[in-house]
C-alpha positions as CSV (number, residue, x, y, z in Angstrom):
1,X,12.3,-16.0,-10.2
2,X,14.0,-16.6,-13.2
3,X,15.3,-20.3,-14.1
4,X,18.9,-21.8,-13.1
5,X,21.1,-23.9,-16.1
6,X,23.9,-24.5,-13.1
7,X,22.6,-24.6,-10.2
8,X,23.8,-21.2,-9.3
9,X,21.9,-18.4,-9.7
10,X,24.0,-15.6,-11.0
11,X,23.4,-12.1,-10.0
12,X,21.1,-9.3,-12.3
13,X,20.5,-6.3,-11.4
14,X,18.2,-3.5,-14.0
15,X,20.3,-0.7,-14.9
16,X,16.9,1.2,-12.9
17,X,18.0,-0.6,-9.8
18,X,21.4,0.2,-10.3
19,X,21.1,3.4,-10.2
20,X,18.5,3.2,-7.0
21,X,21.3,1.7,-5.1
22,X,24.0,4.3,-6.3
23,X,21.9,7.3,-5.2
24,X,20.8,5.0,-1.8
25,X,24.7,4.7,-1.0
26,X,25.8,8.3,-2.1
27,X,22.8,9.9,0.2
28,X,23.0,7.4,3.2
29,X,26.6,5.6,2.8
30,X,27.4,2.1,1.1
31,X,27.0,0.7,4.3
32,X,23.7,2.2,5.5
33,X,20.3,0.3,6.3
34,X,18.6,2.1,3.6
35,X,21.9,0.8,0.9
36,X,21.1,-2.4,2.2
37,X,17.4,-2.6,2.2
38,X,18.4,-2.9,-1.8
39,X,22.0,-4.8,-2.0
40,X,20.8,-7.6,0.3
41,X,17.6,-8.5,-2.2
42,X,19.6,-8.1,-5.4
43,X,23.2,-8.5,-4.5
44,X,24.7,-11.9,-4.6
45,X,26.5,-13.5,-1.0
46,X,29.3,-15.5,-0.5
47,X,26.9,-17.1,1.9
48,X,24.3,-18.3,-0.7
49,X,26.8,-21.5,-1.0
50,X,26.4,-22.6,2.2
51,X,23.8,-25.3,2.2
52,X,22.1,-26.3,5.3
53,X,20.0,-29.7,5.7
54,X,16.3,-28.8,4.7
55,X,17.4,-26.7,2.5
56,X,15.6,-27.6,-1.1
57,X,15.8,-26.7,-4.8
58,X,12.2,-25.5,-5.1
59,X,9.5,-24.1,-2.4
60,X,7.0,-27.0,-3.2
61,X,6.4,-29.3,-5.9
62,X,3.2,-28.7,-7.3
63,X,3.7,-29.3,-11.2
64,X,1.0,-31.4,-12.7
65,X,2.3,-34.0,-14.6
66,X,-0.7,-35.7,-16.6
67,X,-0.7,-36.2,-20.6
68,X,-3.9,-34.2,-22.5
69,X,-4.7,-35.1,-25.7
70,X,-2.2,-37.4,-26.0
71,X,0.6,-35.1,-25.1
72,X,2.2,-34.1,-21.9
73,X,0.8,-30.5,-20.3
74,X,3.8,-28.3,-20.0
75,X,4.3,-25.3,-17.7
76,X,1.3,-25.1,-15.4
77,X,1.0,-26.0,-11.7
78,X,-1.9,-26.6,-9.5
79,X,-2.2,-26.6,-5.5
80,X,-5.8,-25.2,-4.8
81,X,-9.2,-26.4,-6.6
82,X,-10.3,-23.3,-8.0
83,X,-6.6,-21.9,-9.4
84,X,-4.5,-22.9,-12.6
85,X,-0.7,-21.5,-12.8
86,X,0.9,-21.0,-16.3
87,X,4.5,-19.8,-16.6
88,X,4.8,-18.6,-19.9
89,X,8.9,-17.5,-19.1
90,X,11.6,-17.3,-16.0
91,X,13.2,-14.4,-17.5
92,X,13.0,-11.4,-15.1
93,X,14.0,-8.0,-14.7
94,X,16.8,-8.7,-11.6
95,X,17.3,-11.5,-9.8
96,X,15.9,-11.4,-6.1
97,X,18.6,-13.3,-4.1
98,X,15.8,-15.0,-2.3
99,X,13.9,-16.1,-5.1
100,X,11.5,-19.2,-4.7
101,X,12.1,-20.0,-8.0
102,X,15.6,-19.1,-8.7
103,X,16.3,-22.7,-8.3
104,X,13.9,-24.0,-11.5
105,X,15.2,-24.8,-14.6
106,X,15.0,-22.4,-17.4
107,X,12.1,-22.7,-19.5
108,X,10.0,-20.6,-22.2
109,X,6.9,-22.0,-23.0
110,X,6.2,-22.1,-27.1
111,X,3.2,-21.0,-28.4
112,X,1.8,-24.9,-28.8
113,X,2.7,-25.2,-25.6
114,X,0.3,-22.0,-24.3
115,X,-2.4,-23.0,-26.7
116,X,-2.3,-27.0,-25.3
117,X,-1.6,-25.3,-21.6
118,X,-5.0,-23.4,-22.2
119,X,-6.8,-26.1,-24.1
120,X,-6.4,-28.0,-21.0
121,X,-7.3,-25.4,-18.4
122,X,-10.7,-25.2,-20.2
123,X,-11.0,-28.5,-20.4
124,X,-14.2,-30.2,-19.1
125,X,-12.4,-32.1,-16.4
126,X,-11.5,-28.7,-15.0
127,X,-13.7,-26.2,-16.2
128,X,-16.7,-26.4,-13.6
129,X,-13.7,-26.2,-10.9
130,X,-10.9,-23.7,-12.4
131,X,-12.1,-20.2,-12.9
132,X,-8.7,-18.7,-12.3
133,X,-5.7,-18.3,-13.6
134,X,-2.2,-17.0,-11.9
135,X,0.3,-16.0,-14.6
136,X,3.8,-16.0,-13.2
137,X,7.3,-17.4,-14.0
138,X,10.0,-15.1,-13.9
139,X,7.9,-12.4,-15.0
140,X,5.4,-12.3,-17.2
141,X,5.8,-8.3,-17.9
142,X,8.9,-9.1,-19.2
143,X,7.5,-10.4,-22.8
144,X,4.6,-8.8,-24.8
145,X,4.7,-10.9,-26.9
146,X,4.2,-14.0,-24.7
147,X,1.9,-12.6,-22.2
148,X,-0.3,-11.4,-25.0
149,X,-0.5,-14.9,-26.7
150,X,-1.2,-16.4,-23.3
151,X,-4.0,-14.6,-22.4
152,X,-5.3,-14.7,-26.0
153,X,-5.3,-18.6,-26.0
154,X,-6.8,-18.2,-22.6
155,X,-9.6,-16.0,-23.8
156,X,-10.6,-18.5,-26.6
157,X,-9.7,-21.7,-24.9
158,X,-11.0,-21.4,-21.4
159,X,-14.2,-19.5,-20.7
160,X,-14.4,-20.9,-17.4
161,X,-11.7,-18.1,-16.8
162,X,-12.8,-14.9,-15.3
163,X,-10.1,-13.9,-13.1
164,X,-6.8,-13.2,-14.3
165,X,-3.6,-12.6,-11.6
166,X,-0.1,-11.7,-12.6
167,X,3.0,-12.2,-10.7
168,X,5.6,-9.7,-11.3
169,X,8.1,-7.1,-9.7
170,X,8.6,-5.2,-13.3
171,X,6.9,-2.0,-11.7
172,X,9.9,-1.7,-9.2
173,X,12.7,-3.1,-11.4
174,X,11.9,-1.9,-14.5
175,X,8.9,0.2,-14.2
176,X,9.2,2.1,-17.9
177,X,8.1,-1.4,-19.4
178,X,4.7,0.0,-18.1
179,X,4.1,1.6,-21.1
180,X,1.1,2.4,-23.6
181,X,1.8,-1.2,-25.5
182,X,1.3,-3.0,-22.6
183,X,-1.9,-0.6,-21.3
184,X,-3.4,-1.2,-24.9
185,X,-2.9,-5.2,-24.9
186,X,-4.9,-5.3,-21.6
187,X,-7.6,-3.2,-23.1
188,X,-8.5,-5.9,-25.4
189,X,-9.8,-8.5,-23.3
190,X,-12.8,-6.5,-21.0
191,X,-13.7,-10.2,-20.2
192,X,-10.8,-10.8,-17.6
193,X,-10.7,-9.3,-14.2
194,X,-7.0,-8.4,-14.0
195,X,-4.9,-8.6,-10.7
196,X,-1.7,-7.5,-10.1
197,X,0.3,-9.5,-7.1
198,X,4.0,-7.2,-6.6
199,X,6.4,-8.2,-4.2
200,X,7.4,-5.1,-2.5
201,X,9.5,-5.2,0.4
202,X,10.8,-1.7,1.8
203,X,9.4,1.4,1.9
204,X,11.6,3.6,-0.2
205,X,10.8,0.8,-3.0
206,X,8.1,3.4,-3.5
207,X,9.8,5.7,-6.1
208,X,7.6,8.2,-8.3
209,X,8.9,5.7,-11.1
210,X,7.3,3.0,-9.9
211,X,3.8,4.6,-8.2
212,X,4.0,5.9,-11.5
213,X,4.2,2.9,-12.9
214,X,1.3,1.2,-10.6
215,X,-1.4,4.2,-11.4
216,X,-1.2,3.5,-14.8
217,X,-2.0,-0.1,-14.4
218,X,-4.9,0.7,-11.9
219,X,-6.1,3.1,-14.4
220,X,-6.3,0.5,-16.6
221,X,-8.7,-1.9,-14.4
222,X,-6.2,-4.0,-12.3
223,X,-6.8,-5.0,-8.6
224,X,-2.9,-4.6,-6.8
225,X,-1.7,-6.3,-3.9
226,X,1.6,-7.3,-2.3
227,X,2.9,-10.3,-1.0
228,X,6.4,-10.3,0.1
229,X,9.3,-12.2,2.5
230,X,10.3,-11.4,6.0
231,X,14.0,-11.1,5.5
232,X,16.6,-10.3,7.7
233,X,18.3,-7.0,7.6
234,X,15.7,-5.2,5.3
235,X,12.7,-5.8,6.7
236,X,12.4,-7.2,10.2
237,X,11.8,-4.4,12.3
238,X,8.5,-2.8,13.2
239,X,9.2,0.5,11.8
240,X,10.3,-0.5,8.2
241,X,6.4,-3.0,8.1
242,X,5.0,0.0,8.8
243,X,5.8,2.5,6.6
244,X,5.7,-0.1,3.9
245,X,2.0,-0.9,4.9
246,X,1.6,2.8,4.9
247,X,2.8,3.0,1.4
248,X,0.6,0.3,0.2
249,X,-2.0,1.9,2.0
250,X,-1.4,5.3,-0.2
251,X,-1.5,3.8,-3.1
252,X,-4.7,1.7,-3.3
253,X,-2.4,-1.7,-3.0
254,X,-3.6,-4.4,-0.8
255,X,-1.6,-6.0,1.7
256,X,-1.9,-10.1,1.2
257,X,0.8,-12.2,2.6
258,X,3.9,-11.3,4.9
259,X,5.6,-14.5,4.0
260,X,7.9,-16.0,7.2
261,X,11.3,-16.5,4.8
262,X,11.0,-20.4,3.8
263,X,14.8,-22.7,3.9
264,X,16.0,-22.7,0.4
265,X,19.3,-23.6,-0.6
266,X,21.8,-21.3,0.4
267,X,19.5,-18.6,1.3
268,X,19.2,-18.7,5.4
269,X,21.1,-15.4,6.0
270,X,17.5,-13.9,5.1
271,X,15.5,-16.4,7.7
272,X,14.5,-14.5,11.0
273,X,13.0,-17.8,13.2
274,X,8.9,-18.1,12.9
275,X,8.7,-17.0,16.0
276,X,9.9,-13.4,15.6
277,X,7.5,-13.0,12.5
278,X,4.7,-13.5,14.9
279,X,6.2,-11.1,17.4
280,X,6.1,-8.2,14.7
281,X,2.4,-9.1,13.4
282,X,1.4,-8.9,16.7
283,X,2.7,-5.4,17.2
284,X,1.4,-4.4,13.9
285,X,-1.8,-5.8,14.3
286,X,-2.8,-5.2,17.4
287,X,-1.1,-1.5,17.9
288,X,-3.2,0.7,15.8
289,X,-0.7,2.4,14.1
290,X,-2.2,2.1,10.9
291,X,-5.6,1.5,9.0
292,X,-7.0,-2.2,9.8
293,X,-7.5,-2.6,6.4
294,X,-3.6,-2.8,5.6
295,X,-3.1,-5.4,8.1
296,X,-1.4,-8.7,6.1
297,X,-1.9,-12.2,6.6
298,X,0.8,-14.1,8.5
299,X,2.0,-16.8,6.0
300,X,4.3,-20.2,5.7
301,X,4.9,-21.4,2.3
302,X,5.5,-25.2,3.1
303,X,6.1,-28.2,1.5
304,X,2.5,-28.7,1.3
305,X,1.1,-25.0,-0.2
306,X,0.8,-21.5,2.1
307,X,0.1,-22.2,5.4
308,X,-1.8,-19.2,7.6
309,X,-0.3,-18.9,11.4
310,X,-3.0,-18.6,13.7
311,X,-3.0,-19.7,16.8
312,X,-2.7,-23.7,17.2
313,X,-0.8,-24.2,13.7
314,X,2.1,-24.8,15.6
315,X,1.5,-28.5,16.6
316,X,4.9,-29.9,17.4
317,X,8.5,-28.9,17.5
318,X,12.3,-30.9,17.1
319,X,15.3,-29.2,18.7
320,X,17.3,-31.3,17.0
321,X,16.8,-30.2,13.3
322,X,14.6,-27.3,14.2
323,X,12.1,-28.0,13.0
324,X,8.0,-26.8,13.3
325,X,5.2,-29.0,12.7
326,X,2.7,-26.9,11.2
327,X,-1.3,-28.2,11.0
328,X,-2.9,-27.2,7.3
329,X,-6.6,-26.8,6.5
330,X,-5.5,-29.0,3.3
331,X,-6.7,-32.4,2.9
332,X,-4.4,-35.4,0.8
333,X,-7.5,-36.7,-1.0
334,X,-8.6,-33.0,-1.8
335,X,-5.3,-32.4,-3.0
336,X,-4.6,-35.6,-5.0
337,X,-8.2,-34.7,-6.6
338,X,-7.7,-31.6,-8.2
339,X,-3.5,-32.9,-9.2
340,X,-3.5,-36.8,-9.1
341,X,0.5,-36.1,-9.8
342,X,1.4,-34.4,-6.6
343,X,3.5,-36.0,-4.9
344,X,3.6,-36.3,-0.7
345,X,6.7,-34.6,0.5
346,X,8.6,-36.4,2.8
347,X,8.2,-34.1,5.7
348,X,4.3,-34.6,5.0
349,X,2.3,-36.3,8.4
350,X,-1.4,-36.4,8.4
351,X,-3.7,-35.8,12.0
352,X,-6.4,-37.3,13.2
353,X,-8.8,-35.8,11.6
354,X,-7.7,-36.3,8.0
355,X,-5.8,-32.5,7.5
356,X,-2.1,-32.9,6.6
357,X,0.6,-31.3,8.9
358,X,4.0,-31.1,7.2
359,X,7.5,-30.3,9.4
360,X,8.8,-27.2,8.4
361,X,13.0,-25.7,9.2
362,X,12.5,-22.8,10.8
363,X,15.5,-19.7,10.8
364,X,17.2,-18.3,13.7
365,X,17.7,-14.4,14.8
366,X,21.6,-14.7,14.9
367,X,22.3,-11.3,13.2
368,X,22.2,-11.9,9.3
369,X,25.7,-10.3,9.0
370,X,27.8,-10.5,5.6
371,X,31.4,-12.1,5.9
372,X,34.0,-9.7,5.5
């Protein structure tokens, strides 16, 4: 999630995840499932430069571009009426080699920035719509300082605020950072309802470190769920979704999205096809081999904003590119009215009933192998 000055996004791996992967390779072998349920998220691939058409830079454009008070808003995105997202920082912990954002440039927001960021999110052109705010980046756990000064400013600036959500995978790549400074700072504002979204991907993820880690932030008030990737040789079997919904299960963490893998640049060696993300929620979902209330939502993140597969999203299909055409529940003139700067995608088509429909690459299930 962290920001890209060339265009390639060099590897980082936490000295904690480091020595995951060590122990995972001396217990099972350098070459084992389990090794690479950790080396093929954080481990860079020769494959990552090879570029396919439909590949893109970022997972949707969704930036709002619009001056306030006679200045231009920096740092904040908007895709949905009633949610604001601020990215304070891209730094992060390690660098997930499938990152949606590993592709954005790098960027730390100043402190005018937050407080004009804020200003404008409780502003009265938004206030009486916004009443939530995602904080992501990178990874906002990864600076105090920055988070605290955001949600400060946010406090003063935007009352319409209730609900607070942050993005970050600090709790399984870093998980001492959840320490009594950070408890403390969320203390101080009982007005917020805090969420935490992880992105956990594998079961063994689950080490007493981090569930550790995650009790002390539920102690401290916060709402957890996880929303992760489908990806190819570390998490696209039946067995490994469900003793990872298992885990979240145990822990009080809610499953939210199971996200199909989308086509960035250099990244589809992690794509399974659409298709075979629907064969596994089906399995899951419909075999009762573990509590309903663990089940996730099926998920596409499109050119046009996350996209829910149920039956009948799947409106059209091109062999040629392969290529999905995929029916939203969004609306253009809903969209354009809540970020008159978005700007239509090319792949964007709208039905006849007004909803836009946008064509989507989908991946294949050719084994995901490494080169040698």
């Amino acid at each position: 999630m962290a920001g890209t000055r060339t265009g390639e996004f060099r590897q980082l791996i936490s000295p904690f995840l480091q020595r995951k992967i060590a122990e995972l390779e001396v217990r099972f072998g350098v070459d084992s499932r389990e090794a690479r349920a950790l080396t093929r998220q954080y481990v860079a691939s020769p494959l990552e430069a090879v570029i396919q058409p439909g590949n893109r830079r970022r997972h949707y454009e969704s930036e709002v571009a619009i001056r306030f008070e006679d200045r231009p808003v920096i740092g904040v995105e908007r895709l949905y009426r009633r949610t604001m997202l601020i990215e304070p920082t891209t730094v992060c912990a390690a660098h997930c080699r499938w990152c949606l954002r590993g592709q954005y440039p790098l960027r730390t927001m100043t402190e005018e920035d937050i407080t004009h960021a804020t200003r404008y999110i409780g502003s009265a052109e938004l206030r009486d719509d916004v009443n939530e705010v995602l904080i992501t980046g990178g990874d906002p756990l990864m600076s105090l300082p920055l988070l605290g000064l955001t949600l400060g400013e946010l406090a003063r600036n935007a009352p319409n605020v209730r609900i607070v959500r942050i993005g970050s995978r600090v709790p399984f790549q870093d998980p001492a950072r959840i320490n009594d400074a950070m408890v403390d700072m969320f203390a101080r504002y009982p007005g917020f309802r805090f969420e935490l979204g992880v992105n956990v991907n594998h079961p063994l993820e689950f080490w007493p470190e981090s569930v550790d880690a995650l009790a002390r932030l539920q102690d401290a008030g916060f709402r957890i769920y996880n929303q992760h990737p489908l990806l190819k040789g570390v998490n696209d079997d039946a067995a490994t979704l469900t003793g990872l919904y298992e885990r979240l299960r145990e822990n009080g963490i809610e499953a939210h999205y199971l996200f199909h893998s989308i086509p960035m640049r250099g990244m589809d060696h992690h794509r399974t096809s659409l298709r075979r993300g629907l064969e596994l929620v089906r399995r899951l979902t419909a075999g009762g081999v573990f509590s309903g209330r663990s089940k996730p939502h099926y998920a596409v993140l499109s050119d046009i904003g996350k996209i829910v597969i149920y039956d009948g999203v799947i409106i059209g299909r091109r062999a040629e590119d392969n290529c999905l055409l995929l029916r939203s529940g969004f609306r253009l003139e809903e969209r354009r009215r809540w970020n008159p700067s978005w700007p239509a995608p090319e792949s964007l088509v709208i039905d006849d009933e007004g909803f836009m429909c946008t064509w989507y690459v989908d991946g294949t299930d050719e084994p995901g192998r490494e080169p040698s």
